[in-house]
C-alpha positions as CSV (number, residue, x, y, z in Angstrom):
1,X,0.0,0.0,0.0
2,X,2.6,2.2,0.7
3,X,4.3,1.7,-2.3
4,X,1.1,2.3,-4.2
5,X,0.6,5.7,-2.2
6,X,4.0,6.6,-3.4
7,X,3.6,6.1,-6.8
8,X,0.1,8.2,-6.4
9,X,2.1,11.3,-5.0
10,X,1.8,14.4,-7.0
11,X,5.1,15.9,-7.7
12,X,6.1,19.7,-6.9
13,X,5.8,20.5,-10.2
14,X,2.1,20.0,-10.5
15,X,1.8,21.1,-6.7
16,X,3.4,24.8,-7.6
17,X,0.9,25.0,-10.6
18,X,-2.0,24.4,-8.4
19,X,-1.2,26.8,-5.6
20,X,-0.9,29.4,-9.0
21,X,-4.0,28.5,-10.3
22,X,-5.5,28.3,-6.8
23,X,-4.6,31.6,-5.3
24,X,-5.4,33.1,-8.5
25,X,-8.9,32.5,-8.5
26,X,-9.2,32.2,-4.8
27,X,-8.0,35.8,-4.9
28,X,-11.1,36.6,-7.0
29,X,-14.1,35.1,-5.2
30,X,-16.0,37.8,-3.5
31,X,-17.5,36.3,-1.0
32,X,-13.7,35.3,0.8
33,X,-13.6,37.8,3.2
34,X,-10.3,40.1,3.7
35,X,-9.2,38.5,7.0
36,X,-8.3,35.2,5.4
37,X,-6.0,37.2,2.7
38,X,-4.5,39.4,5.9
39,X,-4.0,35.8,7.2
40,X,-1.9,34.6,3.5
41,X,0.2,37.9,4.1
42,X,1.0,37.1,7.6
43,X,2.2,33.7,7.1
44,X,4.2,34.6,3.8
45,X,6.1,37.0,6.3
46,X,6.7,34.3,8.6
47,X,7.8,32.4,5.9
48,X,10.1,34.6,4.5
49,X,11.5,35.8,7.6
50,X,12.4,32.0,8.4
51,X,14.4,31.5,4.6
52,X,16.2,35.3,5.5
53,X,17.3,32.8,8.6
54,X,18.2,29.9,7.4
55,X,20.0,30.7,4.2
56,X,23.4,31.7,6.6
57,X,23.0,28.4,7.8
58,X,21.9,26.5,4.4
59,X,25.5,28.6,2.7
60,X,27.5,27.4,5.6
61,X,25.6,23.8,5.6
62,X,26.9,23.2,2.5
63,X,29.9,24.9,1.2
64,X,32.0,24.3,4.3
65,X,32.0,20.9,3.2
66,X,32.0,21.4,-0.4
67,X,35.0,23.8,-0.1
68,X,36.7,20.7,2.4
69,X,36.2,18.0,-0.5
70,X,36.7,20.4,-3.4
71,X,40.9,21.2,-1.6
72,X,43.4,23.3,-3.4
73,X,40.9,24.2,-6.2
74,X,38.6,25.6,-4.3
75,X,39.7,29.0,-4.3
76,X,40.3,29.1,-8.2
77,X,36.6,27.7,-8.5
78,X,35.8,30.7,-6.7
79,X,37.4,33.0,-8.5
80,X,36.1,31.3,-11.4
81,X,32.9,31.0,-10.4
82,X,32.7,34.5,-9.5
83,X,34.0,36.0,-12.3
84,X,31.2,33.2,-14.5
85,X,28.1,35.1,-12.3
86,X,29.1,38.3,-12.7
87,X,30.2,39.0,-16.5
88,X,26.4,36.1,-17.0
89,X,24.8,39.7,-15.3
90,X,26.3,42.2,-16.9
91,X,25.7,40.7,-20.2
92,X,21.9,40.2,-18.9
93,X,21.9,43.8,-18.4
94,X,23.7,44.7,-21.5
95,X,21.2,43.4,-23.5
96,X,17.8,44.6,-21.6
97,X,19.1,47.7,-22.4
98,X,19.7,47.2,-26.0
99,X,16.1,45.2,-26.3
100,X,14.7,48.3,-24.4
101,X,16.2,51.0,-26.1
102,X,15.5,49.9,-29.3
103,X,11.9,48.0,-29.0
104,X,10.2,50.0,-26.2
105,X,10.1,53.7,-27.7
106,X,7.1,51.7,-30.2
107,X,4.6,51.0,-27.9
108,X,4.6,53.5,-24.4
109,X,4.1,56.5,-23.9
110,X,3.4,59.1,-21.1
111,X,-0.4,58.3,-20.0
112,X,0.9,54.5,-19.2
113,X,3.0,56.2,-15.9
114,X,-1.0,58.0,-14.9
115,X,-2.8,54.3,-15.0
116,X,0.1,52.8,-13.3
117,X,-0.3,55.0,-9.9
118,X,-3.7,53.8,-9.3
119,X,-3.3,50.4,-8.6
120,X,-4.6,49.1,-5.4
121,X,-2.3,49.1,-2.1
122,X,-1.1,46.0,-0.5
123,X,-2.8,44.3,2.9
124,X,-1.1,44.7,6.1
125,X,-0.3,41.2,7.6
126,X,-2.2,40.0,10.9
127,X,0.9,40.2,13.2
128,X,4.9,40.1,12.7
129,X,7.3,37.8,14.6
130,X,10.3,38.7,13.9
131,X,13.2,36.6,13.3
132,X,16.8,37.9,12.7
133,X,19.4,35.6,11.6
134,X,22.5,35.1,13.5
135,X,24.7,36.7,10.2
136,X,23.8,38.3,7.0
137,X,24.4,36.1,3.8
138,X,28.4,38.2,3.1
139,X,29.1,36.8,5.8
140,X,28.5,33.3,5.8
141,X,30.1,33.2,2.8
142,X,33.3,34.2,3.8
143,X,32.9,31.9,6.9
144,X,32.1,29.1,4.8
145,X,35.1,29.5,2.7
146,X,37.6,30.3,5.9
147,X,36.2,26.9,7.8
148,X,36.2,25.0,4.2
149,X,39.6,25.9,3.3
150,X,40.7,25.2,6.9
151,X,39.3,22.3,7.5
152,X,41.0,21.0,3.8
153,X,44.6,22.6,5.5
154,X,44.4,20.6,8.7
155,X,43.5,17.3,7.6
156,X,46.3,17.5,4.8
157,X,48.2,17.5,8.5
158,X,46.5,14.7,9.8
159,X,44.2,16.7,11.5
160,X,40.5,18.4,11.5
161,X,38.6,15.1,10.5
162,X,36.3,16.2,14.3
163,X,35.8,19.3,12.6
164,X,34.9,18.1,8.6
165,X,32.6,15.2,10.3
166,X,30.8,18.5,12.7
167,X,29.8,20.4,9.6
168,X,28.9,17.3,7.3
169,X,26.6,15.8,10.0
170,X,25.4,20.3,10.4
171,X,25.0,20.0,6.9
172,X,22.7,16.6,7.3
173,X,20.5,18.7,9.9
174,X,19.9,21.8,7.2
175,X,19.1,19.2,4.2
176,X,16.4,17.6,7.0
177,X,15.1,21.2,7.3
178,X,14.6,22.1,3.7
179,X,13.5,18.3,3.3
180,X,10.8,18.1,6.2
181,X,9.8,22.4,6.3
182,X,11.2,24.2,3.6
183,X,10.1,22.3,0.1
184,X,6.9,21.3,1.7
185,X,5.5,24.5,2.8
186,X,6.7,25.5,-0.6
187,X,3.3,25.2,-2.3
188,X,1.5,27.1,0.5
189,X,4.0,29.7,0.6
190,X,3.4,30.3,-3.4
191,X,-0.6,30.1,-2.9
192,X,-0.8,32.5,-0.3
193,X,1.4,34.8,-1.8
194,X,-0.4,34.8,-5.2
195,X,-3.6,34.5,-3.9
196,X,-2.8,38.4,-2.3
197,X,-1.2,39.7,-5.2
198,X,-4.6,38.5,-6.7
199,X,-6.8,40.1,-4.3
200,X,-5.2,43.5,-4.5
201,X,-5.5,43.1,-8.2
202,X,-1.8,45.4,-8.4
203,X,-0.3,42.6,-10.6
204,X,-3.3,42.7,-13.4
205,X,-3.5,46.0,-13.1
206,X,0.7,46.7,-13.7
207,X,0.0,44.1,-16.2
208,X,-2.9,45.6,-18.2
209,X,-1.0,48.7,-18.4
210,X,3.2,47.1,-19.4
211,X,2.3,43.9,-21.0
212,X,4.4,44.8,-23.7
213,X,6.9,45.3,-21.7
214,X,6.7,42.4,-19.7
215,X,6.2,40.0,-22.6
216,X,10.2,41.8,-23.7
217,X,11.6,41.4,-20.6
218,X,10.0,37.0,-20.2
219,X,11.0,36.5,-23.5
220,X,15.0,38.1,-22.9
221,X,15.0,36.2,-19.5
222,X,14.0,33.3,-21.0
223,X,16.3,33.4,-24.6
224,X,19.4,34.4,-22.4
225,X,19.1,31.4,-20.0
226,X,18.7,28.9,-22.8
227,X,22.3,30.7,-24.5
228,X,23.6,30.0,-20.9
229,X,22.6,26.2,-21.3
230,X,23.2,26.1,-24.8
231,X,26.4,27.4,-24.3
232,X,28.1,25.6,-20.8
233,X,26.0,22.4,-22.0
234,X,27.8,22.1,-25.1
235,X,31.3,23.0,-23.4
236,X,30.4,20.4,-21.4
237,X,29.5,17.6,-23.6
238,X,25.6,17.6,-22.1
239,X,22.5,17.7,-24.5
240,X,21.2,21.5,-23.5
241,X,17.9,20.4,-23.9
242,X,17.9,17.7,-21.7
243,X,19.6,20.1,-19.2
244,X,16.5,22.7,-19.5
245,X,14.2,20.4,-19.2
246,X,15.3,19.1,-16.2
247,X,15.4,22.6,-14.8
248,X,11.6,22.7,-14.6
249,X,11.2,22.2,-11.6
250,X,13.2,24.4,-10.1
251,X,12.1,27.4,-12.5
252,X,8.6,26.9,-11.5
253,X,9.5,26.6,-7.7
254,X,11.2,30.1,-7.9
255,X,8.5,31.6,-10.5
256,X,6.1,30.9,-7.4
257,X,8.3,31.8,-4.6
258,X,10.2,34.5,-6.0
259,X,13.0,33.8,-3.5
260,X,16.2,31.8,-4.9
261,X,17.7,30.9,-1.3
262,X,14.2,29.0,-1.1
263,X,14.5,27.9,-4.5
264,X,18.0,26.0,-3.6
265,X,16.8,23.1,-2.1
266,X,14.8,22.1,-5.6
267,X,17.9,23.6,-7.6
268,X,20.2,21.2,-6.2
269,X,17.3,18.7,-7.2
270,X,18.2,19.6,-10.6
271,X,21.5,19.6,-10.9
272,X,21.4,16.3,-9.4
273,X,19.7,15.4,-12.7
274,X,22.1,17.4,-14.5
275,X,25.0,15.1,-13.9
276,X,26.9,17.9,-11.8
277,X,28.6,16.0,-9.1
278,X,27.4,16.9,-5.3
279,X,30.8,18.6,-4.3
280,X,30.1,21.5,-6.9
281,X,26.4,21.4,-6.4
282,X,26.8,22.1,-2.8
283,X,29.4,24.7,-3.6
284,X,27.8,26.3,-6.8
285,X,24.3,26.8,-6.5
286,X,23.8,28.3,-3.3
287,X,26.7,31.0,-4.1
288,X,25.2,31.6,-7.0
289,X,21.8,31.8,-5.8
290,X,23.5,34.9,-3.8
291,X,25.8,36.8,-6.9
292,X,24.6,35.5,-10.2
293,X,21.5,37.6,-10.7
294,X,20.6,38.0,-14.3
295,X,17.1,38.0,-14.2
296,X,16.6,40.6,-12.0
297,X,19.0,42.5,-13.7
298,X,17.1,42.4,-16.7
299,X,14.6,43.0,-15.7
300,X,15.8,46.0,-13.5
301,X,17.3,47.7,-16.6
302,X,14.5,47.2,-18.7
303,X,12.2,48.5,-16.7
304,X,14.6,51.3,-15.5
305,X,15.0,52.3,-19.6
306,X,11.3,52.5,-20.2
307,X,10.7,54.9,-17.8
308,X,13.4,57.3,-18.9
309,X,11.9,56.7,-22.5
310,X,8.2,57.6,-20.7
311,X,9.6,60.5,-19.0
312,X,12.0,61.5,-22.3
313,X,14.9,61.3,-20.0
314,X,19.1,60.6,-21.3
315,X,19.7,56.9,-21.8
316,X,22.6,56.6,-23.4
317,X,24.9,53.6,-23.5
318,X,27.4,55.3,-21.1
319,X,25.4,56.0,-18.4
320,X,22.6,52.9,-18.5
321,X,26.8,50.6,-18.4
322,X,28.3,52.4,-15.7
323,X,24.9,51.1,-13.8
324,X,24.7,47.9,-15.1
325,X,28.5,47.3,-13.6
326,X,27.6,48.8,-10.6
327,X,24.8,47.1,-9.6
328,X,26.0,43.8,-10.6
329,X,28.3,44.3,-7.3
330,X,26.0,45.8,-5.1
331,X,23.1,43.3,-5.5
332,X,25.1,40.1,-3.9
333,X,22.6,38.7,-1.8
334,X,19.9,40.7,-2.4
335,X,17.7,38.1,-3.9
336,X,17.3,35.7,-1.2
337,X,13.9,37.6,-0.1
338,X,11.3,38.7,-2.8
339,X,11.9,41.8,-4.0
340,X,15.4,42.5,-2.5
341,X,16.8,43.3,-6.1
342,X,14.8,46.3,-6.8
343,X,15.4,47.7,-3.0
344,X,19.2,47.5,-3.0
345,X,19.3,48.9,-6.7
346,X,17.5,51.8,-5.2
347,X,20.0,54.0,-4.2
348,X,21.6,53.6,-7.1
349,X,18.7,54.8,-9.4
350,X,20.5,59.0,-9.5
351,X,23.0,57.1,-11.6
352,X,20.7,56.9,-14.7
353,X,18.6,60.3,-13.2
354,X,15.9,58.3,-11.8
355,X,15.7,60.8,-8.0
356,X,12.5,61.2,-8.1
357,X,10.3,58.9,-5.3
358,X,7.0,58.7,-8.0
359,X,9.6,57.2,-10.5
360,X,11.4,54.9,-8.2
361,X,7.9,54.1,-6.4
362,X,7.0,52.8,-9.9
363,X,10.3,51.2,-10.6
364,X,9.1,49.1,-7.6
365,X,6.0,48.1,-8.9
366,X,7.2,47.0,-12.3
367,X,9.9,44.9,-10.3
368,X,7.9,43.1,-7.8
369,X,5.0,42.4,-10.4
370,X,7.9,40.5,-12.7
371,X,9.8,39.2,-10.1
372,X,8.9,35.8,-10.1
373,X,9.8,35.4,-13.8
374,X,13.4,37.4,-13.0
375,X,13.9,35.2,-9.7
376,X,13.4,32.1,-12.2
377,X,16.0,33.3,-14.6
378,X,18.3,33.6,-11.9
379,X,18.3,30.4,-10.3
380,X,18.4,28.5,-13.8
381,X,21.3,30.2,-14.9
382,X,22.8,29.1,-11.4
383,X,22.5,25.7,-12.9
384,X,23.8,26.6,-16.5
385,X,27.1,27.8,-14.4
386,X,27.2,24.6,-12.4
387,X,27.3,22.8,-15.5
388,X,30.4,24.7,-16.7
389,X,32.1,25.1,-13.2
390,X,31.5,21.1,-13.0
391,X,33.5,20.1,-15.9
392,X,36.2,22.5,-15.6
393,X,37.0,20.9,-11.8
394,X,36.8,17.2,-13.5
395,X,38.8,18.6,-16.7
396,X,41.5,21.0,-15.3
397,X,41.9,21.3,-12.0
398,X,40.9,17.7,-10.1
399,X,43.1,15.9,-13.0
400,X,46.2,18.7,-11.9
401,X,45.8,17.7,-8.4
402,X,46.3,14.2,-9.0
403,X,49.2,14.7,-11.2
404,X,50.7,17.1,-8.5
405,X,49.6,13.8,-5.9
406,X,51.2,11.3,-8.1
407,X,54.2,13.2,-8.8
408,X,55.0,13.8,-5.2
């Protein structure tokens, strides 16, 4: 019977799709009274304010012991790995601009900025329990590489093995968490929160009046992930197709959650699929849920460039770059929470001449109405990288440790 019951469970997949389609028409029924949406917010916020503290934990979880097993090559992974996530950005960026510059001035125009204002507020939650984490997400990461990299030093000397077996058996307790809490609270988490954004009716509304826009801005997320694939699959010797089609799950997971640190748990899923061995899994995709963020920053300077077409602002090439490069710094670990890209790109917005608040109180609108679809973009690229970082360790710099082994 039990194996029966197991074969009857419905996967995440078609679990996400029904909280969608759930909370979408739930969020239209008029007879649901506003206390039970109040009630969706509230425990969204809970939600989210348990990932905000977890994700330290989930980083350290993993890539301590990732960083242990990966040894000597670690730190050129990083680098690597690094350098992969942000130039993937930039050239995300690069080319919103160029879509938007170029397609946009066709189809808005000044009275689209009028309709936009009147959208409907959000609800407040029902209470707030507030729950800090013990370290921001900079942090961990650099304690997770310190510990990794030391831990690797001292058992070279014989030594550390208490310490390597401490932060597998920590990293056992994190993978129980996103197991038994995390991924199964998913599909409420999503319902809830798009059952609101149904309620207040902000997202058709935004929608109704940028569809153009948005359609763009899916489409560039969308084209430039499957180059990513395309690209790191072939390098690697992987069928991309097989490779995006695999990533499903994960895409959807984040398209409903709009959070990558809660979409790491499915990610890893994937790139289990993916062939990418666990070392580099652990150690890729939740740093790159944390600095690779090409989605948002499409759809950041897309939506930034339409409004300085709206409001017949400069947008030059220049100016829109020197933005693009900045932000691609200052967004690292923004997009563990919904919505954290547009909120740290904020003060940056004078760059490009965006100061004043109606224009950046807009900017946030667009943003958190298409941040699902630029959270989603995101996280698959993180696997597209994991892909190329995988079969440069196997190719390069595993094979030159054993050589170096061998040799001594």
């Amino acid at each position: 019977m039990a194996r029966v019951l197991e074969k009857r469970k419905i996967g995440l997949v078609p679990r996400i799709l029904l909280a969608i389609i759930l909370g979408i028409i739930v969020g239209q029924l008029s007879f649901v009274p506003e206390w039970f949406f109040r009630l969706c917010v509230t425990f969204t916020g809970i939600f989210s304010s348990f990932l905000s503290f977890v994700i330290p934990f989930m980083i350290i979880g993993f890539v301590v012991q990732g960083i242990a097993d990966l040894g000597q090559g670690a730190g050129k992974l990083l680098g690597i790995t690094v350098l992969t996530s942000y130039l993937s950005t930039i050239g995300g960026g690069f080319l919103a601009y160029l879509m938007a510059s170029q397609l946009f001035p066709f189809f808005i125009s000044e009275s689209l900025v009028e309709r936009l204002t009147q959208t409907a507020p959000s609800l407040e939650p029902l209470f707030v329990i507030p729950i800090e984490p013990f370290f921001d997400v900079t942090g961990a990461i650099i304690f997770a590489f310190m510990m990794g990299l030391g831990i690797y030093w001292l058992r070279q000397h014989g030594r550390g093995q208490v310490l390597y077996e401490g932060f597998s058996d920590f990293g056992g307790i994190i993978s129980q968490v996103l197991a038994k809490i995390v991924v199964p609270l998913l599909p409420i988490h999503i319902f809830c929160n798009i059952s609101n954004l149904s309620y207040s009716g902000s997202v058709f509304a935004i929608i109704s009046v940028f569809w153009k826009v948005f359609i763009c801005v899916i489409l560039l997320q969308i084209l430039y992930v499957a180059f990513l694939f395309i690209l790191f699959g072939t390098y690697a010797g992987k069928n991309p197709w097989e490779l995006m089609k695999n990533q499903i799950p994960a895409y959807m997971t984040a398209i409903g959650t709009q959070s990558s640190a809660a979409t790491i748990p499915v990610n890893l899923k994937s790139a289990a699929k993916n062939e990418v061995s666990q070392d580099i899994a652990n150690f890729v995709v939740p740093l790159c849920a944390t600095i690779h963020l090409t989605g948002s920053m499409i759809t950041i300077t897309a939506n930034a460039t339409a409004l300085l077409l709206i409001y017949g602002m400069p947008h030059n090439l220049t100016m829109v770059l020197g933005f693009i490069l900045t932000l691609g710094v200052c967004m690292v670990a923004a997009p563990g929470t919904p919505g954290g890209a547009i909120m740290s790109a904020l003060p940056f917005l004078p760059m490009i001449g965006i100061i004043d608040p109606g224009m950046q109180q807009i900017m946030i609108s667009l943003h958190l109405t298409q941040d699902s679809f630029g959270t989603a973009a995101n996280i698959s690229g993180d696997n597209a990288i994991a892909v190329f970082i995988d079969k440069i360790y196997h190719n390069y710099i595993k094979q030159n440790e054993t050589e170096s082994s061998d040799l001594a």
